[in-house]
C-alpha positions in Angstrom: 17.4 -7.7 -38.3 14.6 -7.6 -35.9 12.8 -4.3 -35.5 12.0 -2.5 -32.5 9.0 -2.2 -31.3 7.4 1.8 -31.4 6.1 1.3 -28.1 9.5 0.9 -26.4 10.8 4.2 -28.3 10.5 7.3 -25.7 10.1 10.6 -26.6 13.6 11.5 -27.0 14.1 8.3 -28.9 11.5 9.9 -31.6 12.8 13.0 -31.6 16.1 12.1 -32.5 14.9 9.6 -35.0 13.0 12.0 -36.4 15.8 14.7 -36.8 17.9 12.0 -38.4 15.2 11.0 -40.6 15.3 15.1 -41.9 12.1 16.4 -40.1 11.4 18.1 -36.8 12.0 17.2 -33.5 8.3 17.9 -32.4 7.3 15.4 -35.0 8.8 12.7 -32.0 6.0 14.2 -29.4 2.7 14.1 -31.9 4.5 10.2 -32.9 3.8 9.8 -29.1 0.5 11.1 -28.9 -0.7 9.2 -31.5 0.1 5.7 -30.1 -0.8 6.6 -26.4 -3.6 9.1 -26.4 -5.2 8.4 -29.5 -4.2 4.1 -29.5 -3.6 4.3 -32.6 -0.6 2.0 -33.8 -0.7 2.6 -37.7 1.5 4.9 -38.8 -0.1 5.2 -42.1 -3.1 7.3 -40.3 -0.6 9.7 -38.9 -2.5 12.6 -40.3 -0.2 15.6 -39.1 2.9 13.3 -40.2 3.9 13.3 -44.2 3.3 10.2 -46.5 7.0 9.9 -46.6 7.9 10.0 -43.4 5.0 7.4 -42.7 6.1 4.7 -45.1 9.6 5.0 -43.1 7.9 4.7 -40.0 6.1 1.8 -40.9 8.9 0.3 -42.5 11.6 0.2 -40.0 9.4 -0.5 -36.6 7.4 -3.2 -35.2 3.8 -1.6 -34.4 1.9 -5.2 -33.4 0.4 -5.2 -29.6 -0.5 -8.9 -27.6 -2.6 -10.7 -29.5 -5.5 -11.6 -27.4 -6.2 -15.2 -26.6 -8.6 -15.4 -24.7 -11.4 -13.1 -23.2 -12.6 -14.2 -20.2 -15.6 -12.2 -18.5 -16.7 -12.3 -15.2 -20.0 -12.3 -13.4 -19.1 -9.2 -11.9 -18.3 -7.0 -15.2 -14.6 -7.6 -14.8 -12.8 -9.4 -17.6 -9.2 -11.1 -17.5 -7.6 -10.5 -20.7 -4.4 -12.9 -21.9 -2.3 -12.3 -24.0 0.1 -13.7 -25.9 3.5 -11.9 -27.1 5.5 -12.0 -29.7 7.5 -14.6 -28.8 4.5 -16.8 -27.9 5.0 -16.1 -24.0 1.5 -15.5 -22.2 0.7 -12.2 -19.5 -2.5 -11.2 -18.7 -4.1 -7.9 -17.4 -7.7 -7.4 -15.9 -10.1 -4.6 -16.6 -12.5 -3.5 -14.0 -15.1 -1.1 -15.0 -17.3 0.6 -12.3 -19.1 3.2 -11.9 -17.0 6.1 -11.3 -13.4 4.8 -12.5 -12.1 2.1 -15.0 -8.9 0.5 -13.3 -6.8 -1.7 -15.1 -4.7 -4.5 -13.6 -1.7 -4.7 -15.5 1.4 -7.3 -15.1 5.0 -6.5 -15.5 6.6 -9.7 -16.0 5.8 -13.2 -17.3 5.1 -14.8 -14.2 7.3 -14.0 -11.0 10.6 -15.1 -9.0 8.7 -13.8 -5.4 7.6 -17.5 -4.9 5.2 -16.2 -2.4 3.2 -18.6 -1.1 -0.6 -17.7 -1.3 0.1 -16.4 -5.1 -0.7 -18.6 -7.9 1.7 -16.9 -9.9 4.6 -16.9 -7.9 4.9 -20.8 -8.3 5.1 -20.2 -12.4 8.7 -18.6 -11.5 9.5 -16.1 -13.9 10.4 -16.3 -17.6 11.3 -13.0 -18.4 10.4 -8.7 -17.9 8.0 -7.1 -20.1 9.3 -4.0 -21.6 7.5 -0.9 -21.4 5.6 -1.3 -24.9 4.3 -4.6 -23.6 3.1 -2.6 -20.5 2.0 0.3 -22.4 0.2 -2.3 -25.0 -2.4 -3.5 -21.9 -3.6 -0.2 -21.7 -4.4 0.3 -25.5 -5.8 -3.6 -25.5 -8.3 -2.3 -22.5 -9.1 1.0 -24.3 -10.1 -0.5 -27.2 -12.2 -3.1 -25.6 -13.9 -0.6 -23.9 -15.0 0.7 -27.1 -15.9 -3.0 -28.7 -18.2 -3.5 -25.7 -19.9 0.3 -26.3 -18.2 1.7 -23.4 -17.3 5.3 -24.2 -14.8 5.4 -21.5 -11.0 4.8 -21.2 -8.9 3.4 -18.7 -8.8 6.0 -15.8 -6.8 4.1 -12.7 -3.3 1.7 -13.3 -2.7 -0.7 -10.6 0.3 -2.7 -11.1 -0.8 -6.0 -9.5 -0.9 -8.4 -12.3 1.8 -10.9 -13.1 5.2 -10.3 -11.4 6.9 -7.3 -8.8 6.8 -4.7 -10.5 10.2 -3.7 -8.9 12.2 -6.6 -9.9 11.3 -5.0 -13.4 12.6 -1.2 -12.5 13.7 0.7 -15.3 11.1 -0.6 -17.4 8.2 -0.4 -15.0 9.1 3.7 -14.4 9.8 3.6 -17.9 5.9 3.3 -18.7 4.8 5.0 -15.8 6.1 8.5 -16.6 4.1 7.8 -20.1 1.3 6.7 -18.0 1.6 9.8 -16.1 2.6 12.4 -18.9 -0.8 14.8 -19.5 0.7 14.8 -23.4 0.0 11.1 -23.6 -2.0 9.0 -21.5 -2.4 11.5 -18.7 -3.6 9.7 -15.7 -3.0 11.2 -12.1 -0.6 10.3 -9.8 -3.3 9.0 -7.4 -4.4 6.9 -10.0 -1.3 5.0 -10.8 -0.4 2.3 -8.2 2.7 0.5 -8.0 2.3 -2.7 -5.7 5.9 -4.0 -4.3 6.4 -7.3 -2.3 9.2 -4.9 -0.5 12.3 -5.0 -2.2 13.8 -2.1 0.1 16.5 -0.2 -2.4 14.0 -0.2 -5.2 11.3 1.6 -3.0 13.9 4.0 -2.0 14.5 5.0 -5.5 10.9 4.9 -6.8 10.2 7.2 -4.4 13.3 9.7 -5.8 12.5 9.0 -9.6 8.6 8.8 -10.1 5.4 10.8 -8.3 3.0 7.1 -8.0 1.2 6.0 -5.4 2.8 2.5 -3.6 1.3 -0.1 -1.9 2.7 -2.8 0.0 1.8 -6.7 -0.4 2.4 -7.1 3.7 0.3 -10.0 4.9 2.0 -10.3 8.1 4.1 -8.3 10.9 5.6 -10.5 12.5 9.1 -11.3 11.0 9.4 -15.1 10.6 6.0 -15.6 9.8 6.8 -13.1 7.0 9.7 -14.7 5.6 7.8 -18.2 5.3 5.6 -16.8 3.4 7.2 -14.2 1.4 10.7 -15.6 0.7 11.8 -11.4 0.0 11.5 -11.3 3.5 14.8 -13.0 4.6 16.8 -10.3 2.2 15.0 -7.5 3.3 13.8 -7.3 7.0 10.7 -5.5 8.0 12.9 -3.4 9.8 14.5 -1.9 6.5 11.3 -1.9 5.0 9.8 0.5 7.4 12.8 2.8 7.4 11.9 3.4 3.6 8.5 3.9 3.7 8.9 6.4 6.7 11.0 8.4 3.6 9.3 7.7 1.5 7.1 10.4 -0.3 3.1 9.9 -0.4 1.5 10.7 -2.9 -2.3 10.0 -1.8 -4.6 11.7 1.3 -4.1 8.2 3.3 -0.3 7.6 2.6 0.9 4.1 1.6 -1.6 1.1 1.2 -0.5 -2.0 2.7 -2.3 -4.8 1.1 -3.1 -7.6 3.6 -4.3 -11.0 2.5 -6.8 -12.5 5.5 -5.8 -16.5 6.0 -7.7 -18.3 7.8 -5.8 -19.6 10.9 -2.8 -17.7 9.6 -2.5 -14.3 10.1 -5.7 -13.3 11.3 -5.1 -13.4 14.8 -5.5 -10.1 17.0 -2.2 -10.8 17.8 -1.3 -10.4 14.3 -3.5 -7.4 14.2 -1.6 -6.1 17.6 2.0 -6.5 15.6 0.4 -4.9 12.0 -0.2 -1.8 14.4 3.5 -1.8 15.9 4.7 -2.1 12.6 2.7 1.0 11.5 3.2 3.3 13.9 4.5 6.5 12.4 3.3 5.6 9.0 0.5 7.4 7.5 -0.9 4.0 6.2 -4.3 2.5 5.2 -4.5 -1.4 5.2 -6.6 -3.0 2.4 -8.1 -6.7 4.0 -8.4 -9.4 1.2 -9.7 -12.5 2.0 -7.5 -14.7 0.5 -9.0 -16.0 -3.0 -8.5 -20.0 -3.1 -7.2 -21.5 -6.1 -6.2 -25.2 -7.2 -2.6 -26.7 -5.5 -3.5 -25.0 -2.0 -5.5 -25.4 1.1 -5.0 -21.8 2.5 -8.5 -20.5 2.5 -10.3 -16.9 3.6 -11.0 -15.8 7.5 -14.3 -16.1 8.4 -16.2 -12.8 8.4 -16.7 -12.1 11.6 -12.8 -12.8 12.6 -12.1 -10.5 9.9 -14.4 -8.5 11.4 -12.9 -8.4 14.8 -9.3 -7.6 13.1 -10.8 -4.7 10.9 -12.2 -3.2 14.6 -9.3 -3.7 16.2 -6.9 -1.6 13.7 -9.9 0.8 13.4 -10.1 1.6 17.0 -6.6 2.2 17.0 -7.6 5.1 13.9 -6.2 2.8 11.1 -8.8 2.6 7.8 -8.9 -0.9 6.9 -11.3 -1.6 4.5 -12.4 -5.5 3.6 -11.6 -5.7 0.0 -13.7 -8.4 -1.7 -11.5 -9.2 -4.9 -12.6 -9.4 -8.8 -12.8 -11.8 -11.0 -12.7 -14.9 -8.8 -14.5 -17.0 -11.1 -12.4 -16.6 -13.9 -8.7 -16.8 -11.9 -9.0 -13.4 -12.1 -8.8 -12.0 -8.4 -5.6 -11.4 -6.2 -3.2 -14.2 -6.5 -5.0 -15.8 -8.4 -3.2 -14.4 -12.1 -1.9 -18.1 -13.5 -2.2 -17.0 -17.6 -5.2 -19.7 -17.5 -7.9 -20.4 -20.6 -11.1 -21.2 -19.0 -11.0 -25.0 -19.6 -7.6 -24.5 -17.4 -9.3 -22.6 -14.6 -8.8 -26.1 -11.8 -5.8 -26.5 -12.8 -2.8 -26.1 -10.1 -0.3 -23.2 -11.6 2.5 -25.5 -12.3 0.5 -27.3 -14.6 -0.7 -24.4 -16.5 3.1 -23.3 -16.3 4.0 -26.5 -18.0 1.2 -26.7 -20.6 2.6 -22.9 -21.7 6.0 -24.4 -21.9 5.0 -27.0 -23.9 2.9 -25.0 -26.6 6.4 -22.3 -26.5 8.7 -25.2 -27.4 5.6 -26.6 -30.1 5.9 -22.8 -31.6 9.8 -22.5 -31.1 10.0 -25.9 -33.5 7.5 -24.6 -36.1 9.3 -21.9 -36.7 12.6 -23.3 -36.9 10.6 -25.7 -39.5 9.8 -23.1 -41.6 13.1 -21.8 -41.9 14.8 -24.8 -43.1 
């Protein structure tokens, strides 16, 4: 019978093993702590937990995280992390120290069924949803390799915009947010846990009701056909019902929602564009993050020029709308926006559906191994 995994056990889920198992419910909460606040995933070195009750514990759940594949660090101090899951699948996340924060970019699917077009990882597809302990698991992973590289600190900001919409994954996704958020266990504010959506509308619209994050938007263009080339989630739901959820939707942060705009040269970088991204906004309390797009293999999509950009950020600034240029992370390790492919460095020029059929091929090598060794 396979076990299941303590990380994708909530609270109440302890608590009621624990009352079944003859102890007391609180014993369910300090289980909790233990995994999230303190990372530690060996029930034997529950201290406040009795020898018995540990042996069960370790006995009848699965306490493993990702095993890391590879490490890959970047000249900036950022490093993209993959991992590989149980079932030999591969996710990555990216940790980003800086001076004043540690933000973690965690993924919430193995690769993604968006299929937007300047994304490397939206032309994997998707294989399947994490589950909240694989979530959860990035943010022990980073903690503890903030320790092996002396850095005293833990993860202190969430941004979910790694592999996949976080959306298309919703229970599972609010599942390891309100862990994230819970002062008893990880305890990170609710301005510091991000949840990036492509825009799929009915999910927004119960976000908003369930869980107190902050959102952002992956926008990239105003104008609606434009749009829906490029981000197929367009054609099921308009910019029009898009902007009648965010203008419910509750804010969490002093600038409201961030709308994530990718700057494509030739594109959507037009003050045209910028004249429509204003229209759309109006009556949103909204700050627009510019990212030149970050190139990768397979297209020929490539940043605006500075001083276009330039022109764009002054024109939505004028009109008293913040748009900082964001210059992305980890570029020259695939680690940056769009750019998440679940590559090993000797993989790095290599177009995304070829790194999607080289995992498929070592999942099917690992699927027949194992059915080997159960002959």
């Amino acid at each position: 019978m396979t076990q299941v995994h303590a990380l994708n056990m909530s609270e109440a889920d302890w608590k009621n093993w624990c009352v079944a198992a003859g102890a007391k419910a609180f014993l369910g909460t300090q289980i909790m702590e233990w995994m999230t606040r303190k990372g530690c995933l060996d029930p034997l070195q529950f201290s406040n937990v009795s020898q018995s009750l540990r042996s069960k514990l370790a006995e009848e759940f699965a306490w493993h995280v990702p095993n890391i594949d590879t490490l890959l660090e970047s000249g900036d101090g950022s490093e993209k992390i993959l991992l590989k899951t149980h079932d030999n699948l591969f996710t990555e996340c990216v940790l980003m120290p800086s001076e004043n924060r540690v933000t973690l970019c965690v993924s919430s699917q193995v690769g993604c069924r968006m299929a937007c077009t300047f994304c490397q990882t939206g032309k994997m597809g998707l294989t399947r949803d994490l589950t909240r302990g694989e979530i959860i698991a990035q943010i022990i992973i980073a903690n503890r390799r903030l320790l092996e590289k002396g850095d005293a600190r833990r993860v202190t900001n969430i941004v979910f915009m790694g592999m996949g919409e976080p959306l298309d994954n919703f229970d599972e996704v609010v599942a390891a947010c309100s862990i994230m958020l819970d002062e008893r266990f990880f305890g990170l504010s609710k301005h510091r846990v991000t949840v990036s959506t492509s825009g799929l509308v009915p999910a927004i619209e119960k976000l908003g009701q369930l869980l107190p994050v902050s959102l952002a938007i992956s926008l990239h263009s105003a104008d609606e056909e434009q749009r829906s080339s490029m981000m197929p989630v367009n054609k099921k739901h308009s910019l029009a019902e898009l902007k009648q959820a965010l203008l419910s939707y509750p804010v969490q942060t002093r600038h409201g929602i961030t709308f994530e705009y990718v700057m494509i040269n030739g594109v959507n970088d037009s003050i045209q564009h910028a004249k429509k991204l204003v229209k759309f906004l109006h009556g949103l309390k909204a700050k627009v993050n510019l990212i030149p797009m970050n190139p990768h293999p397979g297209t020929e999509m490539v940043a605006t020029d500075p001083e276009r950009m330039r022109e764009f950020q002054k024109y939505l600034a004028d009109r008293s709308i913040p748009a900082p240029v964001r210059y992305s992370r980890g570029q020259d390790v695939s680690a940056a926006c769009g750019q998440l492919a679940s590559k090993r460095r000797t993989e790095l020029n290599l177009a995304p559906r070829a790194v999607a059929l080289a995992r498929r091929r070592e999942w099917l090598a690992k699927k027949s191994e194992s059915s080997s060794s159960c002959e």
